[in-house]
Structure formats: C-alpha cells, structure tokens
C-alpha positions in Angstrom: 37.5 -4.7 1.8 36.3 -0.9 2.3 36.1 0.4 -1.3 36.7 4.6 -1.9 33.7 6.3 -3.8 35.5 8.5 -6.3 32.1 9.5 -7.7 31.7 12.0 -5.0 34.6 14.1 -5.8 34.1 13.7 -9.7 31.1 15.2 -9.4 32.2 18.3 -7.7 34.7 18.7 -10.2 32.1 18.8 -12.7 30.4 21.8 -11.2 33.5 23.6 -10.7 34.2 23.4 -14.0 31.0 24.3 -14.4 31.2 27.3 -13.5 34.5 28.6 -15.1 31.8 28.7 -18.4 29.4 30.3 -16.2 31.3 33.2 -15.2 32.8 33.9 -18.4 29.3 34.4 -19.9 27.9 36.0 -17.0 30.9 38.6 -17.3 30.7 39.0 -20.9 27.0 39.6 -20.8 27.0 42.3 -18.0 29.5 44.1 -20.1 27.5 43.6 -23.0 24.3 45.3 -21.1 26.4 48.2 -19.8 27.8 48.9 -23.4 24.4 48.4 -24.4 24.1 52.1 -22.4 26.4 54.1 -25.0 24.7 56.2 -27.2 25.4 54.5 -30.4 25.0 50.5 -29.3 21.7 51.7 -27.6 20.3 51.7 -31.3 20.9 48.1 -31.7 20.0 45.1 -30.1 21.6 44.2 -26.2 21.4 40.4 -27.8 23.5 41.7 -31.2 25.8 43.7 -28.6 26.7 40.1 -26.6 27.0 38.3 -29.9 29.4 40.4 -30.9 31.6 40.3 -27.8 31.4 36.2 -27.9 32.6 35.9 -31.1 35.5 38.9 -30.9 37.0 37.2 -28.3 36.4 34.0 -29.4 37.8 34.8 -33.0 40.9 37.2 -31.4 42.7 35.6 -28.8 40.8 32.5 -28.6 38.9 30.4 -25.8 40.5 28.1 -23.2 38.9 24.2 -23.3 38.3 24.8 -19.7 35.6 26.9 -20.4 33.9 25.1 -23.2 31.5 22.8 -20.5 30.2 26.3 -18.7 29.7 27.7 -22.1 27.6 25.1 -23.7 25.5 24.9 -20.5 24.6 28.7 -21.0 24.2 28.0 -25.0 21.7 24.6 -24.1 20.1 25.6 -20.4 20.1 28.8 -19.7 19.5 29.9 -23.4 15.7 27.4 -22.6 15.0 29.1 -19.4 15.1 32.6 -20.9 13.0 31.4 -23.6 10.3 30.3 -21.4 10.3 33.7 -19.7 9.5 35.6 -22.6 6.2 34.3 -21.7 5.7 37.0 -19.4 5.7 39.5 -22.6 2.8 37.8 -24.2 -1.1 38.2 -23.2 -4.2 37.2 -25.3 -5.4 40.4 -24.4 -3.3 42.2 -27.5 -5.5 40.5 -30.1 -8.1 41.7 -28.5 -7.2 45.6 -28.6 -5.4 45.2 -31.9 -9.2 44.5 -33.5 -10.6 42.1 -36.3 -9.2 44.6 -38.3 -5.4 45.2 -37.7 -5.4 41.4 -36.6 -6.0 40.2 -40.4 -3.7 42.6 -41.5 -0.5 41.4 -39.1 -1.9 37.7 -40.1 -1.8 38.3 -43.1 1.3 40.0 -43.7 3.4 37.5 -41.3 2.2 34.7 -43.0 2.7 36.2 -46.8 6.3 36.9 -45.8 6.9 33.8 -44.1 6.1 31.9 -47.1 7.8 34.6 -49.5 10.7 33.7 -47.5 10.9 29.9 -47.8 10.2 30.1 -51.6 13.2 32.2 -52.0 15.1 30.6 -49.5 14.5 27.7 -51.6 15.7 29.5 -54.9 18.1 30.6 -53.7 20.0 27.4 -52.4 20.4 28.5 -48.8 20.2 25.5 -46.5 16.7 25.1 -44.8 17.2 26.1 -41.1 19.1 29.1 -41.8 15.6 30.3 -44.3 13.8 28.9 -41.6 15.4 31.5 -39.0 15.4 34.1 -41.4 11.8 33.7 -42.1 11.1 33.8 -38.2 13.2 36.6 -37.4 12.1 38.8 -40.6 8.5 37.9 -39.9 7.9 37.6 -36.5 10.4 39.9 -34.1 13.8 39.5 -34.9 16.7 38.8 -32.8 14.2 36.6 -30.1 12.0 35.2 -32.7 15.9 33.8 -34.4 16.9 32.3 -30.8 13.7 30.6 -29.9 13.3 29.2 -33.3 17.1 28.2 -33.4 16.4 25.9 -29.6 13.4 24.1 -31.2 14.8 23.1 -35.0 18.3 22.3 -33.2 20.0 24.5 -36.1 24.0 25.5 -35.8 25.3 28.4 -34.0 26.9 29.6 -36.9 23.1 30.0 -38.9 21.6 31.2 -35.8 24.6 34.3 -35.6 24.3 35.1 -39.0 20.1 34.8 -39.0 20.5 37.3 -35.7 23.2 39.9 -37.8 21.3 40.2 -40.4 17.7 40.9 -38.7 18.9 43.2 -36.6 20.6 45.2 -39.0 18.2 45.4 -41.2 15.4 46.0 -38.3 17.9 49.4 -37.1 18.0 50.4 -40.6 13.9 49.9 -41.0 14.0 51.9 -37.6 15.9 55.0 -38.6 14.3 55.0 -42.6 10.4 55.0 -41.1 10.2 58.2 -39.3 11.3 59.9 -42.7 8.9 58.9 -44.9 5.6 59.0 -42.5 4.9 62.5 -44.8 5.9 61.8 -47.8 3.6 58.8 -47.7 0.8 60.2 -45.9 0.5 58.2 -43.0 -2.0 58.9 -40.9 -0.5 58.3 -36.9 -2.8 55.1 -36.5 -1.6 54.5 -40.0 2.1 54.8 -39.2 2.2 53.1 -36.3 0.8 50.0 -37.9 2.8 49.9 -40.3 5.7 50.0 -37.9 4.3 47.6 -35.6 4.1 44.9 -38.6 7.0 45.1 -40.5 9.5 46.3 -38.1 12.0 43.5 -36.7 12.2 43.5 -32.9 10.1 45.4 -30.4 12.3 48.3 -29.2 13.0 49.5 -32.7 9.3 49.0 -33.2 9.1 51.6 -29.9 11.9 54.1 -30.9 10.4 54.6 -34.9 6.5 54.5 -34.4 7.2 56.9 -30.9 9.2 59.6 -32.7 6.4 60.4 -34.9 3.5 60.6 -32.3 2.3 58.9 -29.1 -0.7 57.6 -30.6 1.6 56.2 -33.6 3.7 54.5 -30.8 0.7 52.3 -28.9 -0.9 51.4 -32.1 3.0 50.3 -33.1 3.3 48.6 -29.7 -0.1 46.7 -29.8 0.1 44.6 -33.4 3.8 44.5 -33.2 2.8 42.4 -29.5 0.4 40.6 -31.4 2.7 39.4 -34.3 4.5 38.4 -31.4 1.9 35.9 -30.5 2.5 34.0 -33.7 6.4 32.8 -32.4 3.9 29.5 -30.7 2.5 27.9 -33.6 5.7 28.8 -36.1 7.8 26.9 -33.0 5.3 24.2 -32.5 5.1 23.9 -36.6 8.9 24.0 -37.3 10.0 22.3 -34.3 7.6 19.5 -36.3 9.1 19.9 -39.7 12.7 19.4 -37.9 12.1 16.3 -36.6 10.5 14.7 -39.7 13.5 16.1 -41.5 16.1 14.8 -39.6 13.6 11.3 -39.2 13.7 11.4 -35.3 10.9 9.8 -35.2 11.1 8.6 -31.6 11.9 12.7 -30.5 8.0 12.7 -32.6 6.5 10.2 -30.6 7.7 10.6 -27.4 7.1 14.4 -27.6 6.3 16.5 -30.5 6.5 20.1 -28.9 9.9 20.6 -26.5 9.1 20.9 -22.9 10.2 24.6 -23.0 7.5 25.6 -25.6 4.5 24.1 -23.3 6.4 26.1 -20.2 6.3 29.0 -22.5 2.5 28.4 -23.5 1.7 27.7 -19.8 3.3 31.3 -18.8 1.3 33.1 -21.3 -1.9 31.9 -20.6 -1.2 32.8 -17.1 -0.1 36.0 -18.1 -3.4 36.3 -19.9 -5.2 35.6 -16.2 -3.2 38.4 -15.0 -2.0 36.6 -12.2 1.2 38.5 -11.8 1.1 42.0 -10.4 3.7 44.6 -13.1 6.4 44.9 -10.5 7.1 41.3 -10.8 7.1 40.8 -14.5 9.5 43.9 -14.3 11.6 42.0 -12.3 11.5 38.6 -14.3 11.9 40.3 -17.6 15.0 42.0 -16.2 16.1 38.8 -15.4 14.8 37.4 -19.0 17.3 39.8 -20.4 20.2 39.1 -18.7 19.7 35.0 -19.2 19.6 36.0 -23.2 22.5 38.0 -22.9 24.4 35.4 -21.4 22.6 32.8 -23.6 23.8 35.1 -26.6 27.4 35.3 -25.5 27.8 31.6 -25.2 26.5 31.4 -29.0 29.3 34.2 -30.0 31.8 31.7 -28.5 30.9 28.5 -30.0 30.8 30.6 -33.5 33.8 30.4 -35.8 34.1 33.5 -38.5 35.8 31.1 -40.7 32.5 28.6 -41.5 30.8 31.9 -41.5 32.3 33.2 -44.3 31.5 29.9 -45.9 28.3 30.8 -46.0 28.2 33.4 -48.4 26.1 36.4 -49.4 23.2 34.6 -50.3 21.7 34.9 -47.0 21.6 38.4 -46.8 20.3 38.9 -49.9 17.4 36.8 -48.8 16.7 38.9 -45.7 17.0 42.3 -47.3 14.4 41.0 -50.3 11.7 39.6 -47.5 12.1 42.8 -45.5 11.1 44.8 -48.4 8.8 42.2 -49.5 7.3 42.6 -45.9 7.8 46.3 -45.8 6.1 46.9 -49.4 3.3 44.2 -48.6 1.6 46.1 -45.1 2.3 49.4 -46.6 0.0 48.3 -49.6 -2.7 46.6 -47.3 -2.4 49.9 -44.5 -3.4 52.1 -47.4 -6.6 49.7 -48.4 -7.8 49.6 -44.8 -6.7 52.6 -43.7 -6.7 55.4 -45.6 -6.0 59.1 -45.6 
C-alpha cells in the first residue's frame, strides 16, 4: 500500500515560518541602523537603538505567535554567528603596541573592577548572571561584552536588556563628562587617552571622547581600549565554566567546556593576528557583524517583557553606576602614578 510522506511538506512549513521571524528582525534592524544616522541616536549605541525598537513594539501593540520561531532563531543563531565575527576586531598585535606598561594598567584595572563588581553584586542581592553581565559589560566593552557573555552563561533576556541599558548609558554619559575634565585634571594627551581607553564602556564612545581632545589622545584611547577587549576570551571561557557548575550540567562540562562559538571566535582571532585577511574584507564582514547584532538585538527587545523588568528593581543600576566610578576613579589614580604630568 503506497504510503504519502507528510514530512516533506512539514518541513517546508517550518522554514516558511521561519522566516516570518526573520524578516521582522531583519526590518526592525535596518531601521534601527538608519535611525542610528540621526544626530542624537548617533551618540548611543546602534545595539541600544534595536533594543529599544524590539521591546517598543513588543510592549505597545504586541507580537503575533507566528513570529515567535523566526525570532528566537535570530535571538539563538544568528545572535552566535555575529559573535564569532567579532573576531575579526581582535589581533594579538594591540598588546604588543599598547606596552608592558599600559598592558598592566588595563589588566589591572579590568580585573579590580571585575571583582569590585561581583563583591557588590553580591551585597547587594542582585541575582548572579545579571552581576556577571554587568561586570563584563562595565569592565570589558559594554553593549558586546553584555551579549557575548549573555550566549555563553545562558542568562535571561530580560538581565541581558537591562545589563545592555545600563552600560550604555552610563558609557554615553562617561563619553560626554571626559572631554571636560582632561584640564582640569591635567591630562597629558597620552594620559587622556588612556584613561579613556580603560574605563570607557564600548569602543565608539571610547573613539568620539579620547578623539575630541587630540589625535594622539584618540590612538592611545583606541589601542588599550582594543586590548581590554582581548580579555572578553578568558572572562567567556571562565564564566561560561562557572555557569555550568552552577546550574550542575555536568554532562554540557564534559562533553564540552568552552561553546563551539568561543573556539570559532578564538580561531578568527588568531587568524586575524596572521593577518591573513586583506582590510577591505574585514570592512565588509564587520559590516555584516553589525547588522547580525542588530538583528540579534532586536530579537532580544521582542522576547523582553517591561513588566519582569520592573521586577527587577533599582538595585542593578546602582551596581553599574558604583563600578563605573569604581573603574573610572581606579585608572585615573594608576594613570597619574605611571604617567604623570
């Protein structure tokens, strides 16, 4: 008796809907990149820009079921890929220009606030992934530093939206505070820029503050604020580690203790490091790299409900602001001991 495959069929109607997600996402993102092009959303984040679209919408009029599949795709897929291709950003080359010198003091101050963090994450009652992306975001670079660290420890969207708010905020107002008190501190440019590159959030505001005061502030910004950068691999590797023993996954231990994404991120590094890719195409892929987190980002805006937000409370931001400053006060002190005048 001839039997009909309805498997066929089914799986087509997976990828359509699929793809309903997809396009949502997609068209939420590239609005979020164009808006990103106003004068007064340039000074923010693209990533804080398609966060807030997602959850407006999402919050507002709502979001049909029929694009919940397409969405969590983007929010579990996608959101990996673009990780991996922040490789491309990364060379081993930075810690070699940034010297013996400016590399203890980013070490130093990223691991100081890292711990600071925890402790008064700790204190302060706040449940342990949301310190933990906190601590990444405040001591590493912000907004990225939140979304890779949030795909490794498996935390909720909600912690991951509020970790990325409250980063970025604090990283524009770090941005727009700097370039005023450069004088009044007496900050050398090499001086400056350091002390942008090591306790300013993400790498743009890092750009925009340390450049306004002088070029040679805005490479010695851009070359330890790339090599706190290369600190997101062990603090993934080390809290994707912690995670599992927490949860007691013991078999996601054994079977493979750092996700597949992190080694495809390690791998494009050290290629990067090899220079193996001519600028043109890293320009390209980076381009791309942005657009995956945007839609990546979006996704997470949709999955996030305001109301378990507001469950949250205060505390957090209280805990970013006091580890900014913490990280702020701490390489200000250590700049003026190893660089002075």
């Amino acid at each position: 008796m001839h039997r009909v495959d309805v498997s066929y069929p089914l799986r087509w109607y997976r990828r359509f809907d699929l793809s309903f997600g997809i396009l949502l996402n997609l068209g939420l993102a590239t609005l979020a990149l164009q808006l990103y092009q106003v004068s007064f959303l340039s000074l923010l984040s693209p990533l804080i820009v398609a966060i807030a679209l997602g959850i407006l919408l999402r919050n507002s009029i709502g979001v049909s079921p029929i694009f919940h599949a397409g969405t969590r795709f983007c929010l579990k897929r996608i959101l990996k890929l673009a990780i991996v291709l922040m490789g491309l950003r990364l060379s081993l080359a930075e810690l070699q220009t940034v010297g013996i010198t400016g590399l203890v003091l980013v070490s130093i101050t990223l691991l100081s606030t890292f711990s600071f963090t925890i402790w008064l994450g700790r204190s302060l009652h706040i449940n342990q992934r949301l310190v933990w992306l906190i601590a990444a975001g405040t001591s590493i670079c912000g907004a990225s530093a939140v979304v890779a660290t949030n795909a490794v420890i498996e935390g909720s969207d909600e912690d991951m939206v509020y970790a990325v708010t409250l980063v970025t905020a604090l990283g524009t107002a770090a941005m727009l505070l700097y370039p005023l008190l450069a004088t009044p501190l007496q900050l050398s440019p090499e001086a400056f820029g350091l002390w942008c590159g090591t306790s300013i959030h993400e790498v743009a505001q890092v750009v925009a503050a340390a450049f306004q005061n002088s070029p040679v502030s805005g490479e010695f910004a851009t070359i330890s604020k790339l090599s706190r950068v290369l600190f997101l691999l062990p603090v993934m590797v080390i809290l994707g580690s912690f995670s599992a023993a927490s949860q007691g996954n013991t078999r996601r231990m054994s079977k493979l203790p750092i996700p597949w994404f992190v080694l495809l991120f390690v791998l494009l590094v050290m290629l990067n490091s090899l220079s193996l890719f001519s600028e043109d195409f890293k320009a390209i892929v980076l381009q791309l790299n942005q657009v995956l987190l945007a839609i990546s980002l979006t996704a997470m805006g949709l999955e996030t409900d305001l109301t378990k937000l507001k469950q949250t409370g205060f505390k957090p931001f209280y805990l970013a602001a006091l580890s900014w400053l913490f990280l702020s006060g701490l390489s200000l002190g250590l700049i003026k001991i190893f660089f002075p005048g």
